[in-house]
N, C-alpha and C positions, 0 to 999 in steps of 0.2 A: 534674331529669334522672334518665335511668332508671338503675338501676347495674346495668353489667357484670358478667356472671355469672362472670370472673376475679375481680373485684374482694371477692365473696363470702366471709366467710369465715366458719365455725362458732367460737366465742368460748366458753370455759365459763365459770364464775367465777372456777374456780382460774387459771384461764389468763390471766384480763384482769387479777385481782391477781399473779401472776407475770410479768406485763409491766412494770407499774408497780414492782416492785422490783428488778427485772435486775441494774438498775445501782446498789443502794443496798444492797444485804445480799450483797455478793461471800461476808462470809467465812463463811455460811454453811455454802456449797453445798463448800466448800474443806475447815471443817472437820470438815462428816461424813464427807466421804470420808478425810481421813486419822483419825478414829477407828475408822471399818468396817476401813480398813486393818492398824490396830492389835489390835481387835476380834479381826479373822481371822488373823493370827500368833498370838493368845493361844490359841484355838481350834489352830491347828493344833498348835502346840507343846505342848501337852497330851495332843493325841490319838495324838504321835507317841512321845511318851514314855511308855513301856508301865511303870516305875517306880514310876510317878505313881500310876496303876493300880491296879496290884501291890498298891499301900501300902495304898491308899485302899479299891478293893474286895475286898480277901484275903477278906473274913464270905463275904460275899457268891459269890465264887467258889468257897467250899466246897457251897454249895447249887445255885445255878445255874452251873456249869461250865464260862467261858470264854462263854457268852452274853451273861453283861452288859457283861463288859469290851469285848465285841467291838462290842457296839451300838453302846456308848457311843462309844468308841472311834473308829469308822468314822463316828458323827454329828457328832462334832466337827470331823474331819479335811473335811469333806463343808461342814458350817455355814463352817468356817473357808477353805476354798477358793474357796467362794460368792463369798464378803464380799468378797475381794482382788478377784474382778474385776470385783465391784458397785459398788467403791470408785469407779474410774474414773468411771461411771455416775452416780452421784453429786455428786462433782464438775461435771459437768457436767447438772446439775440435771432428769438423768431420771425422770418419772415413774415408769416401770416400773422403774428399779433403785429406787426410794424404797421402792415396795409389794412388789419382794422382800425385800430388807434388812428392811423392819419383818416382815415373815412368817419369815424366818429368825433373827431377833433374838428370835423371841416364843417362837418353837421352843426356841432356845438357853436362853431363860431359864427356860421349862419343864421342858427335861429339867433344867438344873443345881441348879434349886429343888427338881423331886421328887425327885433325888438327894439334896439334903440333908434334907426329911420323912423319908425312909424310912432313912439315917443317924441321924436323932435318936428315930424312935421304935423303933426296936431295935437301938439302942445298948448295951443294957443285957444284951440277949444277943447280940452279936457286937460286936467290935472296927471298927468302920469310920467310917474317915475321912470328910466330908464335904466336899464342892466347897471350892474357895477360894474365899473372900468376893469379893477383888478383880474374880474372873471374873466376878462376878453381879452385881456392882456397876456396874462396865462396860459391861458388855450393858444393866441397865437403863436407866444414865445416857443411852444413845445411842438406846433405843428409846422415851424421853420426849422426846428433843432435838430427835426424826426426827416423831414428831406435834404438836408444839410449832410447827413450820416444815414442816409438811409443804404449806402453799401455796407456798413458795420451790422445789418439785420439779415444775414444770410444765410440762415440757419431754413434747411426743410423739415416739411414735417412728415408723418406720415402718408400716403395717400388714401390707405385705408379706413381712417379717422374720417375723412369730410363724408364720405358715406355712410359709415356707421355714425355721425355724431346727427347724420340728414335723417337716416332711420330710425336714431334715439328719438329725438325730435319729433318728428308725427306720431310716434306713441303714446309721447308723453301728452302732444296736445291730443290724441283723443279721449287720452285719462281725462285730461282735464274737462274736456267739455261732459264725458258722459259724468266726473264727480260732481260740475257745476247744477248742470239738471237735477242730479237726485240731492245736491243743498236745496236748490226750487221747490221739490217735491218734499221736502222732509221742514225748511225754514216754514214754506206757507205766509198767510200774513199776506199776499198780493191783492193791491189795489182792486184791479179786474180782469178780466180775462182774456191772458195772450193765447194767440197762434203757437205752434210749436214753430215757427221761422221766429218768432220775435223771441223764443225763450231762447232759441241758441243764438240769436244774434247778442241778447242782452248778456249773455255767458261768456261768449266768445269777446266783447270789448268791456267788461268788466276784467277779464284775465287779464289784457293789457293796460288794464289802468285808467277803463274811460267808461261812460257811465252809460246802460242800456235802457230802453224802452219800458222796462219792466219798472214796478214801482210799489212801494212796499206800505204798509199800514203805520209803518212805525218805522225813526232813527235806527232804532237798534239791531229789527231784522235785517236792516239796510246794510250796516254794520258788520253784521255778521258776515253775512253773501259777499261783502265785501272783500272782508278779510279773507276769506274763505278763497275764493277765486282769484284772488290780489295774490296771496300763499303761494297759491298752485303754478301761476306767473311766474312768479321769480324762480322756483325750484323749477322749471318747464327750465327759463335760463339760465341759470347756471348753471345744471346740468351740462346742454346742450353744449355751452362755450366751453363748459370742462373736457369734453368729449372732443370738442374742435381743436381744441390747444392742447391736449396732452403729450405726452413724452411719445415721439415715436414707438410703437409696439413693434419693435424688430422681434423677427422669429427665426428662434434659434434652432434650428435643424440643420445638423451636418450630412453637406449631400455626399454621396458614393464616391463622386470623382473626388472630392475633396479629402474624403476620407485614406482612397487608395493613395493619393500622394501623399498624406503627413506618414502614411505606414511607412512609403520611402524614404523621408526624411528619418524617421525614427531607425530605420535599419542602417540606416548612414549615421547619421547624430546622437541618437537616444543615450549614446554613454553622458553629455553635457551632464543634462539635467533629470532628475529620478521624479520631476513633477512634468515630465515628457509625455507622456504615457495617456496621459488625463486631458490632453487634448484631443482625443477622440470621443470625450463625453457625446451625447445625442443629444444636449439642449446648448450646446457652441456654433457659433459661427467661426469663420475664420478667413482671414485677409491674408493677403501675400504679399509676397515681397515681386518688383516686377521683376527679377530675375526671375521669379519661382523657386529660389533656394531655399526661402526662408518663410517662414508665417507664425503669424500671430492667434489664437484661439482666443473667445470673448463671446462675453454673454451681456444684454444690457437689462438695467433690473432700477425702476426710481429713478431711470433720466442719467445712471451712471452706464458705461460703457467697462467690462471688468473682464480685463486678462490674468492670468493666472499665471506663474512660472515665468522661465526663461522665452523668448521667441526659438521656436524651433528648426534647425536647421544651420546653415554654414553663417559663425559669428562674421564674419564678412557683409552677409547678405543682411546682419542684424537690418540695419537702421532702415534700411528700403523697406523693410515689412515695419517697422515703429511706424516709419511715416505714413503709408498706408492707412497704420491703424488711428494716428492720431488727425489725420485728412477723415479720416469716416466720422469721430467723436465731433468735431469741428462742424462737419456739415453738418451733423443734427443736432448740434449743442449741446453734445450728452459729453459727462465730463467725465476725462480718463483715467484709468487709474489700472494700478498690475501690483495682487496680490500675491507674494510669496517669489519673489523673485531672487534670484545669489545677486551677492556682491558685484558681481561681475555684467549681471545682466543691470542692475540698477545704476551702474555706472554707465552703462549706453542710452537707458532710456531719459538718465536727468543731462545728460549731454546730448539727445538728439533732440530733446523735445522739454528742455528749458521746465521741468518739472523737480519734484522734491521727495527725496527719499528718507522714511522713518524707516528704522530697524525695528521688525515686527514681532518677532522671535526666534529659535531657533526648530533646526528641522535635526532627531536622533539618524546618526548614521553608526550601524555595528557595521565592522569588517570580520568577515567569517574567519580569517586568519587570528583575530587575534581576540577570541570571544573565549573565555570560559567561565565557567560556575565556580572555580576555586577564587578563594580570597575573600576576607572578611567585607568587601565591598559587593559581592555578588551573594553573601548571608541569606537576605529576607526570598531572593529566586532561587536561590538552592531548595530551600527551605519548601514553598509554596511547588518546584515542582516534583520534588520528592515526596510531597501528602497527597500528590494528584495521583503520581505513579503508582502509589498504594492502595489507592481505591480501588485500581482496575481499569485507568482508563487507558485507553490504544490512539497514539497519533498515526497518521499516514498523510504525509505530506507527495502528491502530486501535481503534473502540468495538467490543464484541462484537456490538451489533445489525448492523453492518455486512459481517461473515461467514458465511460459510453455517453453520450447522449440522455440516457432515461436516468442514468444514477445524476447526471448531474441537473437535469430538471426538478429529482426526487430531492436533492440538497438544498437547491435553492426557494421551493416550499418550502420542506423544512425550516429553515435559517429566516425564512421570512414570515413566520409563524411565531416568531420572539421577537417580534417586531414590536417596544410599546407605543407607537405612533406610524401612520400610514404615511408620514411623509419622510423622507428618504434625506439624511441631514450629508453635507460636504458639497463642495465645487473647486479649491484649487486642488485636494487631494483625495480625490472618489472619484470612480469611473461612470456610478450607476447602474449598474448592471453586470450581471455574471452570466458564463458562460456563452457570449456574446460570438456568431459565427466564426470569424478573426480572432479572437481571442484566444487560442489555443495556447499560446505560450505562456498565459497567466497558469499562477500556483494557487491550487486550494488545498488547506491545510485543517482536516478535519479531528477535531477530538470524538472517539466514539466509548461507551458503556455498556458492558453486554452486548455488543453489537446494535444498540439506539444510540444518535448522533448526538451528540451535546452540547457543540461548540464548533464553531469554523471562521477560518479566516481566510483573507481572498488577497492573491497577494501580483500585481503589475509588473510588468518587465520595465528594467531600470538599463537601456542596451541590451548586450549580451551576456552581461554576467553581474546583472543587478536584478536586486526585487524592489517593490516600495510600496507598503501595507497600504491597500486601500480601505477594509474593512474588516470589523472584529464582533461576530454574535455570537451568542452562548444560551443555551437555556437558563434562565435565571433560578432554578429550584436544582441546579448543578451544582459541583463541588466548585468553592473560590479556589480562583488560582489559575484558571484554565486557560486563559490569555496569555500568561506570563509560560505557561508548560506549551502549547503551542508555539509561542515564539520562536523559546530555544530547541521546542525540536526541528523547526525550521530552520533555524540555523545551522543546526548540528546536520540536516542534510542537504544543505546547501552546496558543498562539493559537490557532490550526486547531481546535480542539477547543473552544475558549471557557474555557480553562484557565488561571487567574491566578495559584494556589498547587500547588505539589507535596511533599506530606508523605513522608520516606523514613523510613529507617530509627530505631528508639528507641536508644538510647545508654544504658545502665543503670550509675550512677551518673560521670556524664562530668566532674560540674565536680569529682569527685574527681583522676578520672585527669588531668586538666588542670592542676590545679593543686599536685598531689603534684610533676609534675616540673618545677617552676618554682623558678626558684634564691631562696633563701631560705623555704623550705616547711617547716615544722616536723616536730619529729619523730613526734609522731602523725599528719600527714596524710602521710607519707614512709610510715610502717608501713601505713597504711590501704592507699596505692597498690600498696603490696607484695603484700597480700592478693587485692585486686582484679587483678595481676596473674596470683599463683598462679591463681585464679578462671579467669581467662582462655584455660588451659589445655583446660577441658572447656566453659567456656561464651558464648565470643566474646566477651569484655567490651570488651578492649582493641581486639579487629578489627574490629568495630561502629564503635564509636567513633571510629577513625581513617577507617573509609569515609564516613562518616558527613561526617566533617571536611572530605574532600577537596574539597567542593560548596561551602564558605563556606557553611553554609545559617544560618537564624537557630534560635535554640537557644531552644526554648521550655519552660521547668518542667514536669516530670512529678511526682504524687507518691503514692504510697503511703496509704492512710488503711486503721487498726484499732484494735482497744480497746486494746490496749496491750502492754508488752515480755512480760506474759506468756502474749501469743497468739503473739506475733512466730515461736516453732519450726511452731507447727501453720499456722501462714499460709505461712512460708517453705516449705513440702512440698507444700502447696498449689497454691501459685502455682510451682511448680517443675515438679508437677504435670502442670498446666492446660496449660502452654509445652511439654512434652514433653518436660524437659531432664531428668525422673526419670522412668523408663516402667519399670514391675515387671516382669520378663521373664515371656513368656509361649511355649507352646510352637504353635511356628508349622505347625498340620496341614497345611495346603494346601503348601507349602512341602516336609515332609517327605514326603507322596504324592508330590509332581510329582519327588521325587525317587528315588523307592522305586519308580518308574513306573504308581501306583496311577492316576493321571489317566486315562494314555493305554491300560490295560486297559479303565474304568470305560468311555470312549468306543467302543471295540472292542465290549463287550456290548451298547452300546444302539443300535448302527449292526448289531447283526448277534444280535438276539434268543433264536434259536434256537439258540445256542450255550454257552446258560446251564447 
């Protein structure tokens, strides 16, 4: 068979042996970075204690006057600053932090070695101290440890990072030099009067730490400008190195072809798993398996790499697409992990890929057959949809290929007009979008009033004869109940549709909260439900769960699979992430024009040209 040009991937040596070790030399990659760490506090605490200096090169500063110390000085401050944030880098088995660190380790040992040559051989006519042993000792133990295991650093990074961190970078230094200038112009206080070469020269090696041409009336202005420009230095660097070592920016756009084959798998497959469907999101990537049976959907978010559900397609082909996907996390050292997986699936992926399965909660499944609203356990939904019924409101539950076009554009305005936030929350069980060209077989399930819309729900093919709720809006100045009265008229016209299951809502950890408040419940599972209640607060735990419950549905295992407890922080921000339930604020333009009236001017000029 021929192999798919997805399937392709460029392999070095380093890299096919840094695969094969991943999982066998953890503490490697663990302890160079806490020695670089170490490293670069020795580094910086040298450089900042000017004493040390003092002691060491007094000869020497009678000859060369405040040069050397200042080299020196500002090199180590600079090596030692390096180190701290290559540390990271390291640990997480970067190449490119590996071939910094050894290049700035080699530098370090160089200068502190020809410091000490040029201490010993005229020694005898000037007083000077030589480097501390410890420091040189250090440095070289870590710059044999680091080429010793330098195939354990195999990790790539982005490509698009060295350009964009080359392009942060000369921004940041033109900030720098045009803020250094107007400190000049605004400090004042100079001796006499420079050239405009000598003020940016003096600007430009103040930034790094060395002392300019320019010369001030007073310590203090001195001081300032100093600070000032010393400031702008270091944020210019760390920036920069943030920029150059960050998490690969993989971009998740699923392409066409990719798309039209998981369709095939899911017309083949899609009964497995009713979290199938959701691999078609448009912010996933997705890996295959080399047959092409099989594939894996994934988004990476915080340096984690994050599937969702089952692997889709023939359990056969499972493990070819695990490997795949855990071959990709490996090369960029983004660490794996698959939210919401069955039983079934989490038993391949902690067997194929030596990883760890928490049970995360459960996912409601109704079977249309055997649903009804009689019995004292279906009360509180009888109830709620019988006050709905009363009011006047009309459900019509349909597929999308069965609406026009403009009624269903008119809905999803609508529906996204009760939106209390612009950003759009789910990722193992949200599509993102409705009415999508392919989509025809999804269900939307509208509650209408008077003929004005009031509520809708959007519901995914789960196979051929499955749903699985993607989303649920409502006007909020509507009657309560309205989710709960859509549901089951979804169900109830679920025949009609050839609908035998309906997947609702995930319950994130439910047989906690269920069983915490059961009379005789121990005291750590009493604390746990505590916690999950406080939780609750910001992240529906407990309201899920009880909507969830009101359907009698059957409670099917969800679980959790990663390497282990000490991925579990960078997975949790992740997948926190991914859900929308942590969104970095960002500053809303459109938003602040439409409200500044920048909109309705911008329309005004291009309706009326000549008035520019």
């Amino acid at each position: 068979m021929q192999e798919h040009p997805a399937q392709r991937s460029v392999v070095t040596p380093w890299l096919e042996r840094g695969l094969d070790l991943r999982q066998q030399l953890r503490w490697v990659p663990l302890c160079a970075g806490l020695m670089a760490l170490v490293t670069g506090l020795g580094y910086i605490i040298e450089g900042l204690l000017p004493h040390l200096y003092h002691r060491r090169l007094r000869g020497l500063s009678d000859i060369l006057p405040g040069t050397l110390v200042n080299v020196t000085r500002t090199t180590d401050v600079i090596i030692g600053v390096l180190l701290l944030m290559l540390s990271h880098g390291l640990r997480r088995r970067k190449r490119r932090a590996w071939a910094a660190v050894t290049a700035l380790l080699a530098v370090g040992l160089v200068l502190h070695a020809g410091l000490g040559i040029v201490a010993h051989t005229i020694n005898h006519l000037i007083p000077l101290q030589p480097p501390h042993p410890l420091q040189i000792a250090g440095t070289a133990v870590l710059l044999v440890a680091l080429l010793a295991f330098r195939r354990q650093f195999y990790a790539v990074g982005d490509q698009r990072s060295r350009w964009r961190a080359l392009w942060v970078l000369c921004c940041l230094l033109v900030a720098d030099l045009v803020i250094g200038l107007a400190a000049l112009a605004i400090i004042r206080g100079l001796r006499g009067t420079y050239s405009a070469t000598q003020l940016v020269y003096s600007v430009v090696m103040n930034t790094i730490g060395f002392s300019g041409p320019v010369r001030f009336v007073s310590e203090d202005r001195a001081d300032h400008f100093g600070f000032v420009t010393g400031g702008l230095g270091l944020l210019t660097l760390f920036v920069a190195i943030f920029m150059f070592l960050r998490p690969a920016a993989q971009q998740s756009r699923l392409q066409g072809a990719d798309a039209g084959r998981i369709r095939g798998l899911l017309d083949r497959y899609g009964e497995q798993d009713s979290l199938g469907y959701f691999t078609l999101r448009e912010d996933k990537s997705v890996l295959w398996s080399p047959t092409g049976k099989s594939c894996v959907g994934y988004r990476v978010l915080a340096g984690a790499m994050l599937a969702s559900g089952d692997p889709l397609g023939d359990p056969e082909a499972w493990p070819g697409a695990i490997h795949a996907f855990l071959d990709e996390a490996a090369r960029h050292a983004w660490v794996p992990a698959v939210i919401g997986c069955s039983e079934l699936g989490a038993e391949i992926w902690c067997r194929e890929g030596k990883l760890t399965a928490l049970e995360l909660g459960d996912e409601a499944v109704v079977y249309v057959a055997d649903f009804s609203l009689e019995g004292r356990a279906m009360r509180n939904v009888r109830q709620m949809v019988g006050r709905v019924t009363k009011k006047g409101y009309i459900a019509e539950i349909r597929r999308i290929s069965d609406i026009p076009s403009e009624e269903v554009a008119r809905l999803v305005r609508q529906a996204d007009s009760w939106r209390g936030s612009p950003t759009e929350r789910g990722f193992s069980m949200a599509l993102g979008r409705i009415g999508g060209p392919d989509d025809g077989q999804c269900v939307i399930a509208t509650a209408t009033l008077d003929g004005v819309l009031r509520a809708l729900l959007h519901f995914v093919p789960w196979g051929s004869d499955g749903l699985s709720l993607d989303l649920m809006r409502r006007d909020r100045s509507a009657a309560p109940g309205l989710n709960d009265f859509l549901i089951v008229e979804a169900i109830k016209a679920a025949p009609d549709l050839g609908v035998k299951r309906v997947s609702l809502n995930f319950a994130v950890f439910r047989a906690a909260l269920e069983r915490g408040e059961r009379i005789g419940a121990g005291p750590v599972l009493r604390a746990w439900r505590g916690i999950l209640l406080f939780l609750s607060r910001w992240f529906q735990i407990e309201s899920l769960y009880k909507f969830n419950a009101k359907f009698c549905p059957e409670w099917v295992p969800r679980f959790l699979v990663f390497p282990g407890t000490r991925d579990a922080p960078r997975i949790g921000i992740a997948a926190l992430a991914a859900e929308a339930f942590l969104v970095w604020p960002t500053v809303e333009i459109r938003r602040i024009a439409r409200r500044l009236g920048l909109n309705r001017l911008a329309r005004r000029l291009a309706r009326h040209p000549g008035r520019r």
